[in-house]
C-alpha positions as CSV (number, residue, x, y, z in Angstrom):
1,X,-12.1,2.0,-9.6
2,X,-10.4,4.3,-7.3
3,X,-6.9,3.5,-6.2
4,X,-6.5,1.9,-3.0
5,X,-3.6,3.7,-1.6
6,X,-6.2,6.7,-1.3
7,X,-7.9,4.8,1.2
8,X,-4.9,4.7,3.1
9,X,-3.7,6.3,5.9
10,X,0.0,6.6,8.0
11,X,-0.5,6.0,11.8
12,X,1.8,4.6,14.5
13,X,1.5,1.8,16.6
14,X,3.0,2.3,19.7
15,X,3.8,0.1,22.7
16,X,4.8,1.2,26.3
17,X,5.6,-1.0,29.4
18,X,2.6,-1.6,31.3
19,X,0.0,0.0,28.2
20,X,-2.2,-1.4,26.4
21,X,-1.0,-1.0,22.6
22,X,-1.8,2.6,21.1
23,X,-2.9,4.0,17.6
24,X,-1.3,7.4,17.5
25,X,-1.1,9.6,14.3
26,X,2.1,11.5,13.5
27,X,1.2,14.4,15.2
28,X,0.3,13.0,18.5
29,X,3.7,10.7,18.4
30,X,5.7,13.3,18.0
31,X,4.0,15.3,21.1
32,X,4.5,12.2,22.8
33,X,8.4,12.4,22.2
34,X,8.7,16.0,22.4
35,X,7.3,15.2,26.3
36,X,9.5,12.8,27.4
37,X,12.8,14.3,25.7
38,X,11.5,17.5,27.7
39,X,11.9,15.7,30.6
40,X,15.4,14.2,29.7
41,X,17.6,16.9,28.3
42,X,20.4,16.0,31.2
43,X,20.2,12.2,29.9
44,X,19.4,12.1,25.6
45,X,21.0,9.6,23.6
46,X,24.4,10.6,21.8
47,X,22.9,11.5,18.4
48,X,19.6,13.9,19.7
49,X,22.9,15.8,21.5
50,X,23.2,17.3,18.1
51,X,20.0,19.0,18.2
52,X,19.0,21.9,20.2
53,X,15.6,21.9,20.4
54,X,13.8,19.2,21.7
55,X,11.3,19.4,18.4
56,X,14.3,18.4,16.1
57,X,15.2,16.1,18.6
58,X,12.1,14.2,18.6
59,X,12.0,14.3,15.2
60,X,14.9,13.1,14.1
61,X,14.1,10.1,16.2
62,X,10.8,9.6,14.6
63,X,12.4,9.6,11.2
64,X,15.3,7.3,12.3
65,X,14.3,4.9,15.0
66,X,11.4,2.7,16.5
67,X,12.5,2.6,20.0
68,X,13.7,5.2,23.1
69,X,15.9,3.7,25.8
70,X,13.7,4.3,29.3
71,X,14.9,3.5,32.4
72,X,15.6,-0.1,33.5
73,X,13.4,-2.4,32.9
74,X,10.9,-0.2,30.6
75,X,10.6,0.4,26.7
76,X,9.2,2.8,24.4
77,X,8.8,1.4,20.9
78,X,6.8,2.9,17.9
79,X,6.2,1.3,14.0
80,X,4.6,2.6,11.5
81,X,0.8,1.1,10.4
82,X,-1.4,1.9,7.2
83,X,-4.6,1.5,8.1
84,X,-7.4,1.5,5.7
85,X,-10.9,2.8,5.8
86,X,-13.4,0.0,5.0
């Protein structure tokens, strides 16, 4: 019997203010975060200032966080899944 854990694959739930709750693989997370760091260079978090690209930026936060502060009132929060194929 095959091993389960090949059945197996890494995805991220992700949930946004006013969104219905998203499936998004690795890839497409970090395109999502590379867009809205983009957009906030003048405004990023102390520890993505060390970073000088906005693709080392928005990895580092995939790798070390679940959530990006937004403006008031909003949230951006991401967790890891394993999803299996039945």
């Amino acid at each position: 019997m095959p091993d389960s854990i090949m059945y197996q694959e890494d995805a991220y739930v992700v949930l946004e203010t006013n969104q219905p709750e998203q499936f998004l693989t690795p890839e497409e997370l970090l395109e999502k975060l590379k867009a809205i760091l983009a957009t906030r260079q003048d405004n990023l978090p102390r520890d993505l200032q060390q970073f000088s690209s906005v693709e080392e930026q928005a990895k580092y936060l995939m790798e070390t966080s679940c959530d990006l502060d937004m403006e008031p009132g909003e949230y951006l929060q991401w967790y890891i899944v394993r999803l299996e194929k039945r």
